[in-house]
C-alpha positions as CSV (number, residue, x, y, z in Angstrom):
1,X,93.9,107.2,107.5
2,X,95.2,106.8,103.9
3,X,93.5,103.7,102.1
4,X,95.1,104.0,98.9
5,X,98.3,105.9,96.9
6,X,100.0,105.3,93.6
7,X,103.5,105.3,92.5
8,X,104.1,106.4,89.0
9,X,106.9,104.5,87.1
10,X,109.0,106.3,84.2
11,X,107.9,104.6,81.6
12,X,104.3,105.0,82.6
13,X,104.9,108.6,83.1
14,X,106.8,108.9,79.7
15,X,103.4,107.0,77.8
16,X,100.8,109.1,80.1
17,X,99.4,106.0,81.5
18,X,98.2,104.9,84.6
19,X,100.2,103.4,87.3
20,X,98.0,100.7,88.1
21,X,94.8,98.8,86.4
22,X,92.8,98.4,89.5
23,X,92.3,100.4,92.7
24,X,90.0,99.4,95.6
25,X,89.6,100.3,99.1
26,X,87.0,99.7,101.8
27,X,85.7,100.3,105.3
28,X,83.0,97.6,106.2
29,X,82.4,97.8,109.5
30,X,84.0,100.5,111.6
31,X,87.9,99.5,112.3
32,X,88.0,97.3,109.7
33,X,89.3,98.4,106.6
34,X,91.1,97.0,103.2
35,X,92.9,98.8,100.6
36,X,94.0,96.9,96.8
37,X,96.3,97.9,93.6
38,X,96.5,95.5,91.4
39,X,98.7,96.0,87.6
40,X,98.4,94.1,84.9
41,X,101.7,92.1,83.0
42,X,102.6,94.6,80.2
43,X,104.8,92.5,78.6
44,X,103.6,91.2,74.7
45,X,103.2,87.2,73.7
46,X,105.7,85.6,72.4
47,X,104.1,85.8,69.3
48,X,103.6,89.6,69.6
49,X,100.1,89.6,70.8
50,X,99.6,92.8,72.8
51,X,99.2,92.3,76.4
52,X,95.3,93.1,77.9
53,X,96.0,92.1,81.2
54,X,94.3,95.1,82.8
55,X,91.2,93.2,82.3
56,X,92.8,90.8,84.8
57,X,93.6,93.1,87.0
58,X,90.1,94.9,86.4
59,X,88.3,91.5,87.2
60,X,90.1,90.3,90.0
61,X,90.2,93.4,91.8
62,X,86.5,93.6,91.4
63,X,86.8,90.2,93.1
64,X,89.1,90.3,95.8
65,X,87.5,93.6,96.7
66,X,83.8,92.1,97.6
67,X,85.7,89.0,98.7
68,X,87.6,91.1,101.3
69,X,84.2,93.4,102.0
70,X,82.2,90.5,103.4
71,X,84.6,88.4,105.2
72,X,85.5,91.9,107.3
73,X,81.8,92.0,108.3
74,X,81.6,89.0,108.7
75,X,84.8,89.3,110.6
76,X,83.5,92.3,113.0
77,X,80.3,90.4,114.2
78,X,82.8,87.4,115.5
79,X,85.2,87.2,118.2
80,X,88.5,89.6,117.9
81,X,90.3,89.1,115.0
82,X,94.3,88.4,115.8
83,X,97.0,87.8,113.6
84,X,96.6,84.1,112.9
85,X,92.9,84.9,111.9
86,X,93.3,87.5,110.0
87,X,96.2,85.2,108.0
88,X,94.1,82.4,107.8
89,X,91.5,84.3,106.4
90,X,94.1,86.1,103.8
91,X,95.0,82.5,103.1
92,X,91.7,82.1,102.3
93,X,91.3,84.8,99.5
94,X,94.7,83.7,97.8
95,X,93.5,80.5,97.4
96,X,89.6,81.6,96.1
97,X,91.7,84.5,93.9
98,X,93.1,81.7,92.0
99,X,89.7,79.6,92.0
100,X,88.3,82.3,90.1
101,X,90.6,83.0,87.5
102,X,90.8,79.3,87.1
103,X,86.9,80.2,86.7
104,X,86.9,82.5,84.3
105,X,89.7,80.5,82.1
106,X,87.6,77.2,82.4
107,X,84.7,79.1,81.2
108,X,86.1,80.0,77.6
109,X,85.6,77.1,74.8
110,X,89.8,76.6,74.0
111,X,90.9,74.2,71.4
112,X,94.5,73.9,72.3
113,X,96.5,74.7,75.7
114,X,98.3,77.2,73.5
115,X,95.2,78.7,73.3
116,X,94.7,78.9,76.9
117,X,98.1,79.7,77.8
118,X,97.9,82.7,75.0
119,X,94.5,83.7,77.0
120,X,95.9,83.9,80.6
121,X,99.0,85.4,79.3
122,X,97.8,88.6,77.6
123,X,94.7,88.8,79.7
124,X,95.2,87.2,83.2
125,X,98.4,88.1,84.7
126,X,98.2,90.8,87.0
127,X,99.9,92.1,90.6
128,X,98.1,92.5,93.5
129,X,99.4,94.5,96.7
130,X,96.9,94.9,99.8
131,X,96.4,95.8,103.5
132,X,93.8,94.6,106.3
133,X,93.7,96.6,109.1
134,X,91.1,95.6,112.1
135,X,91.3,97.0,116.0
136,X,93.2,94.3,116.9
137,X,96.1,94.3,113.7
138,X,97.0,95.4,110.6
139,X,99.2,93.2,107.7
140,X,99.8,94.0,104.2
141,X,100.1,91.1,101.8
142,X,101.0,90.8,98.0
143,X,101.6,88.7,95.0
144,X,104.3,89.9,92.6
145,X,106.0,93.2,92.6
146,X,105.2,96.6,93.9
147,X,105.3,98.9,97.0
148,X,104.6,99.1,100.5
149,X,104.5,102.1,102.4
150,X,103.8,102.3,106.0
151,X,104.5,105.5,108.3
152,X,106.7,107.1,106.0
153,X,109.0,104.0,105.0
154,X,108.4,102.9,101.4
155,X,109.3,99.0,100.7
156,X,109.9,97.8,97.0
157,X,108.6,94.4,96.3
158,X,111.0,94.0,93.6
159,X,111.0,90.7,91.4
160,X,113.2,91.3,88.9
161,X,110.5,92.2,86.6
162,X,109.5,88.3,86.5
163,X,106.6,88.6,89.3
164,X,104.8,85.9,90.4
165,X,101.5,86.0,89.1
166,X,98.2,84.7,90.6
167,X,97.0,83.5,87.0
């Protein structure tokens, strides 16, 4: 089984960067597994301020990542998991995805909402694209752009480069 692949753009190829900020995959319990690519917003501030976003991406992948490993042991000591479970569950870790970024923006001592919109806009905004997979199903799930591939077919999530973020 493949967990995890990449898709290098042009531009990233052009600027030898990465495709993605944050890479994750897991197997917690055996046939149940999770695979996460999440990319920053690479676009500047209005003001010019260079975007950081990978840190974002870096955090929240780190987040969604140990979110996903517990509730899929969790998972595989309950009852079968079908498809209403397992998108209740997914549900679940949009909603606590945006809890913590909400978190982590709370957290910081801002003096102006410029100055919090300035933070979650060159360090927050990132992609995420994901799959669970347990004996009884498998889904993939997203927020913003990106690809799905899936027995040779290859989906673009395409959002005319104005994704929606979770941030």
């Amino acid at each position: 089984m493949i967990s995890q692949a990449i898709v290098n753009g042009r531009t990233h190829r052009l600027m030898q960067q990465n495709s993605h900020d944050s890479v994750h995959s897991g197997s917690p319990q055996p046939g149940h597994a999770f695979g996460l690519v999440l990319d920053g917003c690479g676009s500047k501030y209005p003001d010019g301020t260079p975007s950081h976003n990978e840190v974002g991406a870096k955090l929240l992948g780190q987040f969604a990542a140990a979110w996903l490993k517990q509730q899929l042991a969790d998972a595989a000591q309950r009852a079968p998991m079908g498809e209403n479970e397992l998108g209740q569950m997914l549900a679940a870790l949009h909603q606590d995805c945006i809890a913590f970024l909400q978190t982590i923006n709370a957290a910081m001592p801002w003096q102006s909402s410029t100055d919090t919109a300035k933070f979650v806009s060159t360090h927050l905004l990132a992609t995420m694209v994901g799959f669970v997979v347990t004996p009884e199903t498998a889904v993939f799930f997203w927020q913003g752009d990106g690809f799905l591939a899936h027995n040779g077919h290859v989906t673009t999530l395409d959002s005319n480069n104005r994704p929606d973020y979770l941030a």
